[in-house]
KEDREN-228354 format. One line per 4 residues: number of its first residue (from 0); their letters; for each residue x, y, z negated of C-alpha. Coordinates in nm, 3 decimals. Layout:
N
NUM	a	X:Y:Z ~ ...
REM end
This chain:
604
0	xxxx	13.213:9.969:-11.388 ~ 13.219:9.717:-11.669 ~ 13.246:9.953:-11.919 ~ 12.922:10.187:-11.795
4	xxxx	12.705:9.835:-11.751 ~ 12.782:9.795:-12.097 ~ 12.716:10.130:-12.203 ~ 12.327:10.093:-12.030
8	xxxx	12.332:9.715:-12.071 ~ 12.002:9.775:-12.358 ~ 11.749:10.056:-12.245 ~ 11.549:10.207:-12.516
12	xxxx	11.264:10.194:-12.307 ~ 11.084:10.023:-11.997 ~ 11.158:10.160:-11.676 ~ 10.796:10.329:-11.618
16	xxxx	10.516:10.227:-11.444 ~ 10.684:10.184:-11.050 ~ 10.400:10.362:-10.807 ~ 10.617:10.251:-10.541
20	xxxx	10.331:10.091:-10.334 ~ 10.020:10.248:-10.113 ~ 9.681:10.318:-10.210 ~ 9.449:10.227:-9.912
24	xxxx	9.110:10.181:-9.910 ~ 8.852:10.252:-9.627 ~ 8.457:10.259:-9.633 ~ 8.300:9.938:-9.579
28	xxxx	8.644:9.752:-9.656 ~ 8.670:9.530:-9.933 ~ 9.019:9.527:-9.942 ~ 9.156:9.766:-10.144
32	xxxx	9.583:9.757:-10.158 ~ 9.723:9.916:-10.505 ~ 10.071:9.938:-10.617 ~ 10.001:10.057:-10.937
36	xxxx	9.782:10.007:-11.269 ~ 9.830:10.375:-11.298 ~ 9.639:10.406:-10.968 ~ 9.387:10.120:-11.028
40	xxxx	9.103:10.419:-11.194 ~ 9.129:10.606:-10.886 ~ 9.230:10.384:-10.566 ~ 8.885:10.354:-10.465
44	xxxx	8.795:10.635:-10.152 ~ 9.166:10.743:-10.089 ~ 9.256:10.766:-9.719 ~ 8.871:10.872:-9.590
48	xxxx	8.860:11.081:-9.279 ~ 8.656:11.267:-9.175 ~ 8.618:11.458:-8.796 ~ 8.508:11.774:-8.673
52	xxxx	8.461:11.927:-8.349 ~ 8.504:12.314:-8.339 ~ 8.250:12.444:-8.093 ~ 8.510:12.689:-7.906
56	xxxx	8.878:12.671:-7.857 ~ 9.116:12.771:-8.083 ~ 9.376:12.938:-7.890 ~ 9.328:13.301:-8.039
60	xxxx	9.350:13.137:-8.417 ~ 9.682:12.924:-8.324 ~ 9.877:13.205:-8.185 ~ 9.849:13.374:-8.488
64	xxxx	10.050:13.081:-8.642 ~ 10.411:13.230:-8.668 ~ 10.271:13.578:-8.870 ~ 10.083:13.386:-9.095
68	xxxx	10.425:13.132:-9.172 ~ 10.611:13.443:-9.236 ~ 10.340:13.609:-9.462 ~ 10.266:13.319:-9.637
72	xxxx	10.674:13.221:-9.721 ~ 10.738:13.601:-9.839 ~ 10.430:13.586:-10.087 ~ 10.526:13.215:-10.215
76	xxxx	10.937:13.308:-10.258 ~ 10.884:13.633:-10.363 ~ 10.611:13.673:-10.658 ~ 10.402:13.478:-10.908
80	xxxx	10.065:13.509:-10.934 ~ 9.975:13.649:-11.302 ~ 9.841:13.381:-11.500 ~ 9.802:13.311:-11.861
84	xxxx	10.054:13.092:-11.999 ~ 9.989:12.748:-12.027 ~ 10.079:12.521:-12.275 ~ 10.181:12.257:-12.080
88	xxxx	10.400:12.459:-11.825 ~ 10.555:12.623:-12.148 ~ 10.640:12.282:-12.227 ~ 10.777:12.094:-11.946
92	xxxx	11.004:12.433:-11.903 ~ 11.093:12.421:-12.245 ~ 11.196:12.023:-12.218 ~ 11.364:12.095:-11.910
96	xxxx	11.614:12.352:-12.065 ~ 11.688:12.155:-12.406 ~ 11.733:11.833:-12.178 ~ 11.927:12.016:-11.925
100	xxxx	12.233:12.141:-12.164 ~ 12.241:11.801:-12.432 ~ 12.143:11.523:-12.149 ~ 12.554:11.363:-12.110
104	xxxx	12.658:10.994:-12.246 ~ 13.025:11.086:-12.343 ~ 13.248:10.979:-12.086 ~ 12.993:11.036:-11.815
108	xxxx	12.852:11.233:-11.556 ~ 12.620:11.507:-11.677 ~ 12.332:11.503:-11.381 ~ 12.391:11.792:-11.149
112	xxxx	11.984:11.806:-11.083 ~ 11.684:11.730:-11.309 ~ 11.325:11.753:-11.222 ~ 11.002:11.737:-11.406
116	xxxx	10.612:11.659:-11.229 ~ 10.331:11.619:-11.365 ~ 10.032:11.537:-11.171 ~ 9.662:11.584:-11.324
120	xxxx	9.367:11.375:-11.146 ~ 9.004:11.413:-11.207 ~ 8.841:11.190:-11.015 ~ 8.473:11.091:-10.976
124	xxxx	8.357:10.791:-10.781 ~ 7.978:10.652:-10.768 ~ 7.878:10.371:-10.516 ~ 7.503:10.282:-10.443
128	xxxx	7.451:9.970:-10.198 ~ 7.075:9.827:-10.046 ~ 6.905:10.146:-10.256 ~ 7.053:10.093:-10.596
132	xxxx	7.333:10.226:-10.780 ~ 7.621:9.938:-10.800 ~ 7.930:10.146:-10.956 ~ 7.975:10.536:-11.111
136	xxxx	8.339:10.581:-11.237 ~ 8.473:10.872:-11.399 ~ 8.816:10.911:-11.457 ~ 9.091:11.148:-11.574
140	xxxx	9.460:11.115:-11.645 ~ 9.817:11.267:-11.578 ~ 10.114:11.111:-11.530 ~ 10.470:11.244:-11.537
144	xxxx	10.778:11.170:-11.275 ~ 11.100:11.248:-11.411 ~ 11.391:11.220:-11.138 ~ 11.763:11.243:-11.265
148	xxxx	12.014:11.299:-10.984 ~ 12.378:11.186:-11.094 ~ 12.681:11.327:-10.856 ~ 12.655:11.586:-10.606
152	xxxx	12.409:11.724:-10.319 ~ 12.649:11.515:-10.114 ~ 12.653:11.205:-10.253 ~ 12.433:11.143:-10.565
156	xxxx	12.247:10.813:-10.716 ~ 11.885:10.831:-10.503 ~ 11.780:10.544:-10.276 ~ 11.525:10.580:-9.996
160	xxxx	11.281:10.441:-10.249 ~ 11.311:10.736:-10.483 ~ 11.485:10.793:-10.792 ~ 11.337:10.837:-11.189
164	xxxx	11.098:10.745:-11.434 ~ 10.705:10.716:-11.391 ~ 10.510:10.719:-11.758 ~ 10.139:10.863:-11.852
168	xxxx	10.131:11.173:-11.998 ~ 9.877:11.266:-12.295 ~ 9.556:11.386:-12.150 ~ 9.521:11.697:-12.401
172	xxxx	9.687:11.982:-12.443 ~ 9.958:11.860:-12.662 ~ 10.275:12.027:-12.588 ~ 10.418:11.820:-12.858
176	xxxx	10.303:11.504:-12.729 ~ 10.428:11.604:-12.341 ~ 10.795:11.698:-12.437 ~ 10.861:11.397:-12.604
180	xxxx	10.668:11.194:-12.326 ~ 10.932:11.382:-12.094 ~ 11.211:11.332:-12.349 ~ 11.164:10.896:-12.344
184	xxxx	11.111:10.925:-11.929 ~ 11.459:11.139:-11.915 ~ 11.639:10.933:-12.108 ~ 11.550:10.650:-11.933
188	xxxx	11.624:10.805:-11.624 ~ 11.923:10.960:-11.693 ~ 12.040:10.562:-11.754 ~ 11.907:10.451:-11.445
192	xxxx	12.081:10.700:-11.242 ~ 12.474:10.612:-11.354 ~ 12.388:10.269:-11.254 ~ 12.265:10.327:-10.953
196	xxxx	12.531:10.581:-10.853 ~ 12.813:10.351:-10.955 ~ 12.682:10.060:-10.770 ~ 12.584:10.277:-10.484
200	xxxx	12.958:10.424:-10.464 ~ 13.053:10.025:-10.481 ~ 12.816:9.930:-10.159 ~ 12.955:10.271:-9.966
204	xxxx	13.327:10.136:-9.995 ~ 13.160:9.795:-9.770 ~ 13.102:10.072:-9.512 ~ 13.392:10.276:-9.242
208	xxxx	13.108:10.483:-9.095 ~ 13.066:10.785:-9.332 ~ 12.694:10.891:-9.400 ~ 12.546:11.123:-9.140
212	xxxx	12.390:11.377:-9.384 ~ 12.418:11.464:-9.712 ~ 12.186:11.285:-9.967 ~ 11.985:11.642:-10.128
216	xxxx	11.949:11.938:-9.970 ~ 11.995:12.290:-10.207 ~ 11.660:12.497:-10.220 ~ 11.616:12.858:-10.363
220	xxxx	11.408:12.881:-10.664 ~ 11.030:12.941:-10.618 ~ 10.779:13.075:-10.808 ~ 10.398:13.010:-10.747
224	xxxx	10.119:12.993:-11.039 ~ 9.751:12.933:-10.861 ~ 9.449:12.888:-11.077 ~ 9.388:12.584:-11.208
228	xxxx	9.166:12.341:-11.008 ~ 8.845:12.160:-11.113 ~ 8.532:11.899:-10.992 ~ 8.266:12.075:-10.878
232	xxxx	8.012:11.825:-10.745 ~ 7.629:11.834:-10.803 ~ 7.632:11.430:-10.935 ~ 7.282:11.389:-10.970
236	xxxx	7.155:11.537:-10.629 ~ 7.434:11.299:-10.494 ~ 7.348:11.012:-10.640 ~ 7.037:11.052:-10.515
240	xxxx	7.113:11.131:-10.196 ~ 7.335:10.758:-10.172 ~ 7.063:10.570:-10.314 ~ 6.850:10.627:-10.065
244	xxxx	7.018:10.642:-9.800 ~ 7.171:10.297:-9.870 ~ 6.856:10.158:-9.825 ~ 6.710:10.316:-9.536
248	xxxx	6.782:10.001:-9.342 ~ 6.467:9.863:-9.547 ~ 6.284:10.173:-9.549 ~ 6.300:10.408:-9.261
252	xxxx	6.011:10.301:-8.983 ~ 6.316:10.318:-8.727 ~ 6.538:10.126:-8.832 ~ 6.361:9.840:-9.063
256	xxxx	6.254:9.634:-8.776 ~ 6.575:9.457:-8.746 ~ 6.671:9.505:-9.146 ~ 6.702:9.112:-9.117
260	xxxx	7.061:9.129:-8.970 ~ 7.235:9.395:-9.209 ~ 7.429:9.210:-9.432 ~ 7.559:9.473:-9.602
264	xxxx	7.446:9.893:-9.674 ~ 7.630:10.105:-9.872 ~ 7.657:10.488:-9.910 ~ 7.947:10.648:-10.149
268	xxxx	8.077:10.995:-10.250 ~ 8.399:11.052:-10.442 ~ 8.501:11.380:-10.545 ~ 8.900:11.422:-10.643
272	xxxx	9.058:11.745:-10.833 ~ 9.422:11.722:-10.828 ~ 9.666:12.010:-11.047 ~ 10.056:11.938:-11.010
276	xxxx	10.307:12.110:-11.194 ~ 10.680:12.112:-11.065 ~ 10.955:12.264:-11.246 ~ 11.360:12.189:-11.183
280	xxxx	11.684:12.255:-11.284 ~ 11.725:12.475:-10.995 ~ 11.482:12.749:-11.178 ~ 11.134:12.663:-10.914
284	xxxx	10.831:12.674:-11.163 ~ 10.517:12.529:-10.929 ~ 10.153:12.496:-11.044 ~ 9.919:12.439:-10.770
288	xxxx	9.622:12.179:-10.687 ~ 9.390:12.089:-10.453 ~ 9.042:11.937:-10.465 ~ 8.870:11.698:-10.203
292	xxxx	8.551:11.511:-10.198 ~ 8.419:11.269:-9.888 ~ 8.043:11.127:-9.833 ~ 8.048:10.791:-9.639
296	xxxx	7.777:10.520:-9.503 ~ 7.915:10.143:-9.423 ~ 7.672:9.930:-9.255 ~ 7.718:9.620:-9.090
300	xxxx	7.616:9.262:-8.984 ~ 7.664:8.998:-8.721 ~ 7.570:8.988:-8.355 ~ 7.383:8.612:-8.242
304	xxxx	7.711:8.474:-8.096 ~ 7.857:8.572:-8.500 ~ 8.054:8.850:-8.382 ~ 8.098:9.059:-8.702
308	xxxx	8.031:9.443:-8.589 ~ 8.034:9.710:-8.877 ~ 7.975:10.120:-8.831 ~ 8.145:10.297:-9.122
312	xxxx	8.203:10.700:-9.091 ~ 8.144:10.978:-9.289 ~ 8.243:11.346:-9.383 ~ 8.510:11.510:-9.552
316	xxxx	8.550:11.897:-9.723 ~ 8.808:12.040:-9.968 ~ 8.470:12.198:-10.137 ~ 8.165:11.996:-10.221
320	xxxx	7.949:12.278:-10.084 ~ 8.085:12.213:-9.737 ~ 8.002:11.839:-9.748 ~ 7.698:11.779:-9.458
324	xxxx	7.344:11.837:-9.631 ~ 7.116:11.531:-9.690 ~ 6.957:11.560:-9.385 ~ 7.274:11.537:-9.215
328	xxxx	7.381:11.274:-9.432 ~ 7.046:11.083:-9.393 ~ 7.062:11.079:-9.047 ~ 7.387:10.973:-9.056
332	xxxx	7.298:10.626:-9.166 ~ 6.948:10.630:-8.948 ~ 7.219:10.657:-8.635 ~ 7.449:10.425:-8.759
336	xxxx	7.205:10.174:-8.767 ~ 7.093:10.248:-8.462 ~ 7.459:10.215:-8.303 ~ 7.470:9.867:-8.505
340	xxxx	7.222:9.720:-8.311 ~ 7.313:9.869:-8.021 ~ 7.634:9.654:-8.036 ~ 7.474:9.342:-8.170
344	xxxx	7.299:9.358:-7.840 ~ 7.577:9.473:-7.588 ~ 7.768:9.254:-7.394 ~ 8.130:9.129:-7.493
348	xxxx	8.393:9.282:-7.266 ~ 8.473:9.084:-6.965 ~ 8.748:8.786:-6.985 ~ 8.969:8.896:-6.777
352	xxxx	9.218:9.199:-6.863 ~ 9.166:9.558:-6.738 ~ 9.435:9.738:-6.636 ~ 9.352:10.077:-6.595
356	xxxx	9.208:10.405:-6.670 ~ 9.119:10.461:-7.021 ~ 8.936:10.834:-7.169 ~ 9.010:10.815:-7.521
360	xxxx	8.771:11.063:-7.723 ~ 8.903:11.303:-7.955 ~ 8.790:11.125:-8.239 ~ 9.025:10.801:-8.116
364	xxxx	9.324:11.055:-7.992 ~ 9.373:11.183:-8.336 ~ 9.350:10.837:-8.468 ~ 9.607:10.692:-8.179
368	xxxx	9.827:11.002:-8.244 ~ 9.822:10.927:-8.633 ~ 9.928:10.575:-8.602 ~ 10.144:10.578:-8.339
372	xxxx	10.336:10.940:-8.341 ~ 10.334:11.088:-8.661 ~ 10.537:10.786:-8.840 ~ 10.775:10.826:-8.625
376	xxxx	10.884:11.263:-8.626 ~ 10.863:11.231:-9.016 ~ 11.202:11.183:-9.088 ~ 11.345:10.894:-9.384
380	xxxx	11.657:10.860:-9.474 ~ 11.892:10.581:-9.257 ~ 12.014:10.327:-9.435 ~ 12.348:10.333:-9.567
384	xxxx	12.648:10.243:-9.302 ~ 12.464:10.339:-8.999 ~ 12.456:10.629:-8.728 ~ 12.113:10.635:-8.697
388	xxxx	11.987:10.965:-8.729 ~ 11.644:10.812:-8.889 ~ 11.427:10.541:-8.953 ~ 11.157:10.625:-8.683
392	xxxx	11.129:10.491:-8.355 ~ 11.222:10.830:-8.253 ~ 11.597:10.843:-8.434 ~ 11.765:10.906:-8.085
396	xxxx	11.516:11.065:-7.944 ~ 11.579:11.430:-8.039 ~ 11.565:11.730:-7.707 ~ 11.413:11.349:-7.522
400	xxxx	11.038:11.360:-7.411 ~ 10.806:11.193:-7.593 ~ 10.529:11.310:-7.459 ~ 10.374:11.446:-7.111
404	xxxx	10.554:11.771:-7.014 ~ 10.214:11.904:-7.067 ~ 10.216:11.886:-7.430 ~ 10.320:12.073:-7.730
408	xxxx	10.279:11.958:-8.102 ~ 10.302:12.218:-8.373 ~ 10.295:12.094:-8.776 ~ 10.134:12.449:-8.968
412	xxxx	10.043:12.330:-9.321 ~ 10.009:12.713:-9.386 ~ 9.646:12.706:-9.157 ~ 9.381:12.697:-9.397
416	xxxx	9.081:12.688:-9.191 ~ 9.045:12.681:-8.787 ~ 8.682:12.773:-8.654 ~ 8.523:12.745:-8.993
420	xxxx	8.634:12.409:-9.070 ~ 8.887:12.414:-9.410 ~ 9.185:12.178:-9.329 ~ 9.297:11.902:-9.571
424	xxxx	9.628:11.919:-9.489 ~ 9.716:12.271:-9.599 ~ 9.958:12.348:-9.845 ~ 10.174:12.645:-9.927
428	xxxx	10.483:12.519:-10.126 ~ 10.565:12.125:-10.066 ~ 10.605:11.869:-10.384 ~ 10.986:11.921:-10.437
432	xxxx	10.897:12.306:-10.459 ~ 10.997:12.429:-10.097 ~ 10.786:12.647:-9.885 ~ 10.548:12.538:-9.630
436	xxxx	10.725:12.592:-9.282 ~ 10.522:12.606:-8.930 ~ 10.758:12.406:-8.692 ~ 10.693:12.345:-8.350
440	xxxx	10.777:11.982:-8.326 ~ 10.743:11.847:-7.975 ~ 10.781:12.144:-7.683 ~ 10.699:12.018:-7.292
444	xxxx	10.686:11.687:-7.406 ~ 11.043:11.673:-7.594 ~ 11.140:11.644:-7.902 ~ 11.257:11.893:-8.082
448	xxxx	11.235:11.885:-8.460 ~ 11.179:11.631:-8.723 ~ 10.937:11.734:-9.048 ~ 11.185:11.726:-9.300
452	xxxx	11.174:11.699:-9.702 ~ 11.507:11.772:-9.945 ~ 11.660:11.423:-9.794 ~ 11.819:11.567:-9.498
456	xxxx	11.915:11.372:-9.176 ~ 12.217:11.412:-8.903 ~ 12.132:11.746:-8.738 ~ 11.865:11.855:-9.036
460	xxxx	12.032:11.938:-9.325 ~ 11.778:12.143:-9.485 ~ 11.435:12.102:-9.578 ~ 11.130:12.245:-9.372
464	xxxx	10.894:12.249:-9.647 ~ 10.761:11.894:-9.544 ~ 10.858:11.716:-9.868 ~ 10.536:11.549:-10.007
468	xxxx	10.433:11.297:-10.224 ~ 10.126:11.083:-10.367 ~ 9.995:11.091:-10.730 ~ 10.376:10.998:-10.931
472	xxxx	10.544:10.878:-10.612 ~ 10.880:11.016:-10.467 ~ 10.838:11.302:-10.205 ~ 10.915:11.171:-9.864
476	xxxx	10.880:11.360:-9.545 ~ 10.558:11.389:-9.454 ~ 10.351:11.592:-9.185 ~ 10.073:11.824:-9.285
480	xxxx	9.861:11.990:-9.010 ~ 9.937:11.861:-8.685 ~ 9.819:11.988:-8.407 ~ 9.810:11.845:-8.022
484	xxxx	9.728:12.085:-7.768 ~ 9.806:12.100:-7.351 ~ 9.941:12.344:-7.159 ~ 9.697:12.248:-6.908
488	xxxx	9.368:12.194:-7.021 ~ 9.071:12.046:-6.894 ~ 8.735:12.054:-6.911 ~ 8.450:11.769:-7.035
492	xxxx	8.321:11.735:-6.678 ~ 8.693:11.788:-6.581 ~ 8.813:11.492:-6.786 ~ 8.515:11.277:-6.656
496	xxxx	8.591:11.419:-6.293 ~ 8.937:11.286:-6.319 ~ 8.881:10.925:-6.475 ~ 8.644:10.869:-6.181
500	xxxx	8.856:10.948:-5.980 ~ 9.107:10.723:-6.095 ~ 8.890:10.483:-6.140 ~ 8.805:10.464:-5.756
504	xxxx	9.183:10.464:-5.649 ~ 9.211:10.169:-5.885 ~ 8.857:10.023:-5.707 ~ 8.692:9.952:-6.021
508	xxxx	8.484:10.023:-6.350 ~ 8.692:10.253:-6.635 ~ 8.664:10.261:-6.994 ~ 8.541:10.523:-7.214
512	xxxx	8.674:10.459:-7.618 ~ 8.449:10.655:-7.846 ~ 8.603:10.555:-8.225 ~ 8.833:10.313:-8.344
516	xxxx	8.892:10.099:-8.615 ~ 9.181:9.939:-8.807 ~ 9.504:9.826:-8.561 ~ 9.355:10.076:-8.314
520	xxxx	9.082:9.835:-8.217 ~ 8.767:10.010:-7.989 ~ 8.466:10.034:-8.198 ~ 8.275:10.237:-7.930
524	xxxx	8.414:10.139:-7.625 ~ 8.220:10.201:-7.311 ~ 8.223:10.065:-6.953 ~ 8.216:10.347:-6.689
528	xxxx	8.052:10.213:-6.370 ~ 8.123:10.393:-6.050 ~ 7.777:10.542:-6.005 ~ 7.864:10.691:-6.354
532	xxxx	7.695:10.527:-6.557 ~ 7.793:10.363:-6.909 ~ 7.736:10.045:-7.052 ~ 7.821:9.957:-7.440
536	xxxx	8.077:9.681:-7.502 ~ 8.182:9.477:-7.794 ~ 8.457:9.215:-7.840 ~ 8.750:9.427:-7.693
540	xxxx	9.068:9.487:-7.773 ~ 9.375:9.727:-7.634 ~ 9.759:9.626:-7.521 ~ 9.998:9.778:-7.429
544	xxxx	9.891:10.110:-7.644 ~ 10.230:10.259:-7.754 ~ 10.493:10.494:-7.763 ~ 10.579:10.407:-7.400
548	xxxx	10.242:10.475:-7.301 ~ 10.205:10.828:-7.505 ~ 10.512:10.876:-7.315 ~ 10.430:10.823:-6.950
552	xxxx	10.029:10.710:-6.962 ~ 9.910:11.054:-7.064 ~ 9.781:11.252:-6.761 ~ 9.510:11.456:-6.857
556	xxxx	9.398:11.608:-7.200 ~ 9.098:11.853:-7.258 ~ 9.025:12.178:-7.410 ~ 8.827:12.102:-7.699
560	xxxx	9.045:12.033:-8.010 ~ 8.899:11.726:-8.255 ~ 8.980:11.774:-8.617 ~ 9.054:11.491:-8.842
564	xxxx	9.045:11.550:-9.193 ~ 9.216:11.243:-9.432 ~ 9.177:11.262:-9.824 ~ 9.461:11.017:-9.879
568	xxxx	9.705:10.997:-10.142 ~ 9.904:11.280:-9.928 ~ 9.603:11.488:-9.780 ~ 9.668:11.482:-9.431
572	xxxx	9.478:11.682:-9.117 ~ 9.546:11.572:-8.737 ~ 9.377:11.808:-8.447 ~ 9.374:11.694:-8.090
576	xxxx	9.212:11.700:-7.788 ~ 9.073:11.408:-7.603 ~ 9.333:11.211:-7.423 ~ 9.322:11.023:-7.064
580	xxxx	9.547:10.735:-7.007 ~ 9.637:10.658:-6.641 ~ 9.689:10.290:-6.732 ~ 9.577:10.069:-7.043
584	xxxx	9.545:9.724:-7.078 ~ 9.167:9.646:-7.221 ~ 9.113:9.233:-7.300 ~ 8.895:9.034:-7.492
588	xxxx	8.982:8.990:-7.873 ~ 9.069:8.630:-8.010 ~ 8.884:8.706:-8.337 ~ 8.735:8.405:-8.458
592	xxxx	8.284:8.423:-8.468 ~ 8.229:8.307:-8.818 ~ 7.849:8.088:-8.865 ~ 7.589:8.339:-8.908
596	xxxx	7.412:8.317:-9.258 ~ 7.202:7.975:-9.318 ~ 6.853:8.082:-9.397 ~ 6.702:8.454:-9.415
600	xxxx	6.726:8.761:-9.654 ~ 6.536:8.814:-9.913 ~ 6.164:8.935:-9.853 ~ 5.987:9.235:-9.936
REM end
């Protein structure tokens, strides 16, 4: 031990820029959470969704599902699509091979995997608020993660926080330039990893449990070239599309009456073009990208009692064609706006708890479903000593229900589009260079599968082509198209039909939840009287909303499947129906009312 400390005691260079942290930022939020400078050009927009609500079911498309998986596999594994060569391909290939026979420090262990990513971003970003144009960025980078594994598939030097070296890569097509970008990061890696295998081996010896899976999974080599991805956004019809709109709470006869209360209007579109190249000492050679652009509106204000109430949506397409016209987008804000001071003006929710009936929408399923289930089947590593199978909530949970008997969750990253609406989430070959796999993950309510990357778990030793990562981050397991769907079905009227009814066993009002917002908080959130009638409520918040209540709340979902489209740092797509829960608790939120301003806005 001494003498390899010694041996790395002096690296030649800094470890790389750590992306270890999130990028989050949501429209209309000020807060903006970056874990690295790298990511500081381009934070701004990541994790925007977007839903859609196919006008039919998609029943016919889904059962299609397990020819497309083995269509789409055969095409990946087995051939490349002709390209010319590129330069910079050539010469992370090129790196790879001189680096993989000379990388050894005598006396050492020569690594038994090396890997080489570069991702590309080109990322546009403009930002109008009260009908001006506060921000236009343009940006455009690469940056390289080079991941050394020392040891063996079954016991090498990773951690659950990832492994290698993060640097920038030149910008140009300087071969030159990349390999000896690659050559510093390996190095540096290479060091890195004897270190952390030897004092990994150390911590194991603390441990009499032996680890429950093996620390990398083997992959066959794959082979996929695509076409190169680019921007493609019309920037000056946008711009002045969010200029105006942005100050149509001034402008539009509708809407300006109460322009007095908006304290703040802003309209945004961001446009993304993402090209990552994988290659690996196992022979994969990947170049593949994805582009994805969103157009938002974020209004908001106070109600009289200082409530702060906001309305922040927009829309989401992997094309900037398919982003919603400018009359759609226009009218967007016009019924925002609206909505706005339809809360200022609603009354907060009672102060006593409801416990109770509660339709969630399929806009707030797939939002529930995203924040409460999906976590929790993507499968991280345990930590070191333990039996648990994973970190999830779910670890022991495997052939247990999770759900109502009634429903069945599918991840198909392999669906491109489902009733004309193109799906964020699809991919063919994952980021460690594994191909997409459809996997039924929850059947009548159990569990039966775990998305799994290269890190495999007890009972999952090999990937399912669910290994995915953000812009120089590890790959982690990570769902891609998940879809919710019942056995059993019901209709609109059905749905309302049966939360009446529940409703009058219970001898009371029920709640109808149309959005949400951060913490799963109601945005929308109606009151359901028993002649049927709804009334608008602000102030409220949920308890009890949880595993246990995905579990045994559900007891009714309908036909119509929601689509929620995310352009995150891992693009993400969640489709469900909406939900009914037999029994949530609905209560009055303890947010403190902040003064309202002292004196008016600015006149005319």
């Amino acid at each position: 031990m001494n003498k390899l400390l010694k041996q790395l005691h002096t690296p030649r260079h800094k470890a790389g820029c750590p992306i270890s942290g999130s990028i989050t930022a949501r429209c209309g939020s000020a807060a903006t959470e970056i874990g690295c400078p790298i990511h500081a050009a381009v934070s701004h927009g990541w994790d925007i969704r977007a839903k859609h609500e196919p006008s039919s079911s998609p029943g016919r498309k889904i059962a299609t599902l397990a020819a497309l998986t083995l269509l789409a596999t055969l095409s990946v594994t087995n051939r490349a699509v002709a390209q010319e060569k590129d330069p910079m391909l050539e010469a992370m290939k090129s790196e790879l091979a001189r680096e993989q026979k000379l990388l050894v420090l005598p006396g050492l262990q020569r690594p038994y995997f090396i890997e080489y990513r570069m991702d590309e971003l080109m990322g546009y970003d403009a930002v109008a608020n009260y009908g001006a144009l506060t921000r236009e960025d343009t940006n455009h980078q690469r940056v390289i993660r080079v991941s050394v594994r020392v040891g063996d598939y079954a016991a090498d030097s990773s951690s659950s926080r990832g492994d290698g070296n993060v640097q920038l890569a030149p910008e140009d097509n300087d071969p030159a330039a990349l390999r000896y970008a690659l050559w510093t990061a390996t190095d540096e890696a290479y060091k890195v990893a004897l270190r952390a295998y030897a004092a990994k081996q150390a911590n194991l010896k603390r441990f009499e449990t032996a680890a429950t899976a093996d620390d990398f999974a083997p992959a066959k080599p794959v082979t996929e070239i695509k076409p190169l991805v680019k921007l493609d956004l019309d920037r000056n019809e946008w711009k002045h599309r969010i200029i105006e709109t942005s100050g149509l709470y001034a402008s539009d006869p509708s809407v300006k009456q109460f322009a007095d209360t908006i304290q703040y209007s802003t309209a945004s579109v961001r446009g993304v073009a993402v090209n990552r190249y994988l290659v690996n000492t196992e022979g994969t050679v990947v170049r593949h990208g994805y582009t994805g652009y969103s157009a938002s509106v974020s209004i908001g204000g106070q109600a009289a009692d200082g409530m702060r109430l906001s309305r922040d949506n927009g829309s989401t397409a992997t094309l900037a064609k398919n982003l919603e016209s400018a009359a759609a987008f226009h009218q967007r804000m016009i019924d925002d706006l609206n909505s706005y001071q339809e809360l200022r003006n609603a009354p907060i929710v009672d102060a006593d708890d409801y416990h109770g009936a509660v339709l969630f929408s399929g806009d707030a399923a797939t939002d529930a479903l995203t924040k409460l289930f999906l976590p929790n089947v993507e499968a991280d590593r345990p930590d070191a000593g333990t039996t648990a199978r994973t970190q999830g909530a779910y670890t022991s949970s495997l052939r247990q229900r999770v759900l109502p008997d009634f429903m069945n969750v599918k991840d198909n990253p392999l669906l491109t589009k489902l009733e004309g609406v193109d799906l964020m989430g699809h991919y063919d070959v994952d980021d460690e260079g594994v191909p997409a796999e459809s996997l039924d993950v929850v059947l009548s309510g159990k569990l039966m599968a775990y998305v799994i990357g290269r890190e495999p778990v007890k009972d999952f030793p090999e990937s399912n082509g669910h290994g995915r990562a953000g812009l120089g981050q590890p790959a982690h397991s990570r769902a891609g198209i998940s879809i919710f769907k019942s056995s059993e079905p019901l209709s609109d009227d059905a749905m309302k039909a049966k939360l009446a009814e529940l409703a009058a066993k219970q001898g009371s009002d029920a709640y109808v939840v149309e959005t949400l917002g951060g913490e799963l908080m109601p945005r929308l959130l109606y009151r359901v009287h028993s002649d049927g009638t709804r009334e608008l409520v602000r102030g409220a918040a949920f308890d009890e909303l949880d595993l246990r209540s995905l579990r045994s709340d559900i007891v009714a979902a309908g036909d119509h499947p929601y689509i929620a489209n995310t352009l995150g740092p891992i693009p993400q797509t969640v489709i469900a129906p909406s939900l009914l829960f037999g029994d949530i608790a609905v209560k009055r939120a303890t947010e403190e009312q902040q003064k309202l301003p002292y004196y008016a806005p600015p006149a005319e």
